[in-house]
C-alpha positions in Angstrom: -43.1 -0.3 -26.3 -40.0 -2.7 -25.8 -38.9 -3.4 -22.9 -35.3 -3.0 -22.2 -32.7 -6.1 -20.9 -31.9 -4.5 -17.3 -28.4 -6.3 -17.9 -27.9 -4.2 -21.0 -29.0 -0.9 -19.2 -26.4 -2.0 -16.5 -23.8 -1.6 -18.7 -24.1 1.4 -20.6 -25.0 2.7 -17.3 -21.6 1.6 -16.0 -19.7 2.9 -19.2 -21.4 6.5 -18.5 -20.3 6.4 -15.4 -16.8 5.8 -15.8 -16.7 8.4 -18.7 -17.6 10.6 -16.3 -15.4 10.0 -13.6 -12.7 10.4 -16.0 -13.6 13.6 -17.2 -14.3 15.3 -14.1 -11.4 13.9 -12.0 -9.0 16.6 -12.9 -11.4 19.2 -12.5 -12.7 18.3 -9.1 -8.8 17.7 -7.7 -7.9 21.3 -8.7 -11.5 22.7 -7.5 -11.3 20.5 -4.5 -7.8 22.0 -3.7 -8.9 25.4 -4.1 -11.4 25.5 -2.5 -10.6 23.2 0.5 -6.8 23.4 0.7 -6.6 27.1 -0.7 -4.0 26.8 -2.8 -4.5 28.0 -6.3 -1.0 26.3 -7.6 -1.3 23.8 -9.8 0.3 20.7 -8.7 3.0 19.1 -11.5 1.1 15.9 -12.1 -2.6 14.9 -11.1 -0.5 12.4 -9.2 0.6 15.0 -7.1 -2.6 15.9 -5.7 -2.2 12.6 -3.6 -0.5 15.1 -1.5 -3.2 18.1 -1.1 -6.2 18.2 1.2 -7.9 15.6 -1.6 -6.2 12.9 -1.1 -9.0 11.1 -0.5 -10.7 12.1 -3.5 -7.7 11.1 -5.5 -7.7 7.5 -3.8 -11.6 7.2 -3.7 -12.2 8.1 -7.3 -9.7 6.2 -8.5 -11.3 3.1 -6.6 -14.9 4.0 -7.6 -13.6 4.0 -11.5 -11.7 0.7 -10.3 -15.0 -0.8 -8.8 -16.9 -0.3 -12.5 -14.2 -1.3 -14.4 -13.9 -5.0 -12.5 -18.0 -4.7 -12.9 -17.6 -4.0 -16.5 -18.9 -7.1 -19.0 -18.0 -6.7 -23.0 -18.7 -8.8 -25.4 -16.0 -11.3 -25.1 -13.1 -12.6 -22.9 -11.0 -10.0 -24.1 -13.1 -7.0 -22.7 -13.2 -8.7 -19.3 -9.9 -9.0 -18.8 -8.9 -5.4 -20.2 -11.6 -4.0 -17.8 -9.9 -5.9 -14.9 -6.6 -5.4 -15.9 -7.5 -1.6 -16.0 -9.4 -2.0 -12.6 -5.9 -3.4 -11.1 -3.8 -0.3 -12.7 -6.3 2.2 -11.3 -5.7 0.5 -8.4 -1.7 0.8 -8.3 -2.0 4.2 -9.2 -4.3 5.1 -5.7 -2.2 3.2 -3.4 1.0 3.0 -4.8 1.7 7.3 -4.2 3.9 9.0 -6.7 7.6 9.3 -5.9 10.6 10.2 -7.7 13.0 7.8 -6.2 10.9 5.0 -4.8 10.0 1.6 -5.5 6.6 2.6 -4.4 6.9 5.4 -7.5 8.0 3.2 -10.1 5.2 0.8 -9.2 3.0 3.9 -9.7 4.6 5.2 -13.0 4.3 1.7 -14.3 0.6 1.3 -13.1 -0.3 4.6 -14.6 1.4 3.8 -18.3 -0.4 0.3 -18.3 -3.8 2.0 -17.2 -3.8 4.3 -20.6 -2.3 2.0 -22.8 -5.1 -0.7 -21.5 -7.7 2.1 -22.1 -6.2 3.3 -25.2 -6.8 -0.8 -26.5 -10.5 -0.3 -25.2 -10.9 2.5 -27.8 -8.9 1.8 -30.7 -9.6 -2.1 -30.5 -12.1 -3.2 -29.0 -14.8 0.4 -29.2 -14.4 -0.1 -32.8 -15.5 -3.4 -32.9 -18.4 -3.7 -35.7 -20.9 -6.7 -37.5 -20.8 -6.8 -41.2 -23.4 -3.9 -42.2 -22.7 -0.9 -39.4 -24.7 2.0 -39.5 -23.5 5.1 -40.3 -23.8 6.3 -36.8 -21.8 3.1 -35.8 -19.1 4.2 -38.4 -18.8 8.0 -36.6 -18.6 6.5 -33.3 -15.9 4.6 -34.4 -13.8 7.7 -35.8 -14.5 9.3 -32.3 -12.7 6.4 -30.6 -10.4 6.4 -32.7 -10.0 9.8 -32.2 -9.6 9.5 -28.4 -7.8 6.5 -28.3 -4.8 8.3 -30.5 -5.1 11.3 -28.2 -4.7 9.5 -25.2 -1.6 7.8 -27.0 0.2 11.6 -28.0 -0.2 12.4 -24.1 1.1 9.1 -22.5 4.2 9.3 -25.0 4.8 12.6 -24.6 4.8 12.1 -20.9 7.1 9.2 -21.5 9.5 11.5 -23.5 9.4 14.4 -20.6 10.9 12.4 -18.2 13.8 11.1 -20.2 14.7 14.9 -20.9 17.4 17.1 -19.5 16.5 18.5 -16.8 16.3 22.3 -17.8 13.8 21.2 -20.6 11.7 19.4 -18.1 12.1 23.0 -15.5 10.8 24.7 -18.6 7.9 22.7 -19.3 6.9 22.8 -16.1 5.9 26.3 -16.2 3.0 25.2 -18.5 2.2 22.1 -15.6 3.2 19.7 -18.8 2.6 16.8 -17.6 -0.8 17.6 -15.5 -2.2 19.0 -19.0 -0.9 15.9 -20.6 -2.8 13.5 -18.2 -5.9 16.1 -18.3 -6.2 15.6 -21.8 -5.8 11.9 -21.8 -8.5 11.5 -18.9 -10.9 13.5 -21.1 -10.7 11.7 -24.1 -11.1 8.5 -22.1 -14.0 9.7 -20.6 -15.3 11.0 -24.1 -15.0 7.5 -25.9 -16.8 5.8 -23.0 -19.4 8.3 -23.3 -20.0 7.6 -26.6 -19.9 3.9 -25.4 -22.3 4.0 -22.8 -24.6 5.7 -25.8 -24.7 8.9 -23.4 -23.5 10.7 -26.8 -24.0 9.9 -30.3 -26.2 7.1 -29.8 -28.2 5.1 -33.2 
């Protein structure tokens, strides 16, 4: 048997784990505030959750995914800094709290637009990445990035165009939590494609 380059194990480890965070960060904010804060309402934004009972959850999630992403080592220069510059938006968005009016807020909605659109290059640039002769397995991977990286960019723009709307459209869409489904969604095709990065699914 082979043995395996524990640097290379590292890092798919690292990719699972941030594919997991960003799936189940959504899930354990709304379980977290149901069970701890019970309160069954579904807050307007995941943001908004930085003002439940998980709070710290928010914050401490957001620097664990942080923490792997300044960890995280691609295959070039480019991947390094998108992993830190992602690590620095994640970053913004924990500590800089979401506001309506604030400079603190617009620090946040800025941080949290970068943070996709940095992730969103991860998956339809950089995930898709191949060598002359890829596999056929390689070549579905790539359609799943591609996949999530396009979701991801539907949610962040439809966000983008909720908050320039009139205000009784936005009241309306509120009813369905619009935007806390739109980030949802975005969070779990991120965590999909680095999943499927960190060979956790679809692997050769």
């Amino acid at each position: 048997m082979t043995q395996q380059n524990p640097m290379v194990i590292s890092y798919l480890g690292l990719r699972k784990a941030v594919g997991i965070l960003g799936i189940v960060f959504p899930v354990i904010l709304v379980l977290g505030t149901l069970i701890i804060g019970k309160d069954d309402t579904f807050q307007k934004s995941i943001s908004m959750y930085y003002h439940t009972h998980m709070r710290d959850a928010f914050v401490g999630i957001l620097c664990a995914v942080a923490l792997f992403l300044f960890s995280y080592t691609g295959y070039s220069w480019v991947d390094n800094l998108c992993g830190d510059l992602a690590a620095l938006f994640a970053l913004g968005i924990a500590f800089c709290p979401t506001s309506e009016t604030s400079v603190i807020g617009i620090i946040h909605l800025i941080s949290a637009v970068l943070f996709f659109l940095t992730l969103i290059y991860f998956s339809l640039f950089l995930f898709t990445k191949s060598n002359a002769n890829p596999t056929s397995r390689k070549k579905q991977r790539n359609i799943i990035y591609r996949i999530c990286g396009f979701i991801m960019l539907f949610c962040i723009v439809a966000i983008l165009v909720f908050i320039i709307l009139p205000n009784d459209a936005k009241i309306k869409l509120e009813t369905f939590s619009f935007v806390f489904w739109s980030e949802t969604i975005a969070l779990w095709a991120f965590g999909v494609s680095w999943l499927v990065k960190g060979e956790f699914l679809m692997r050769d």
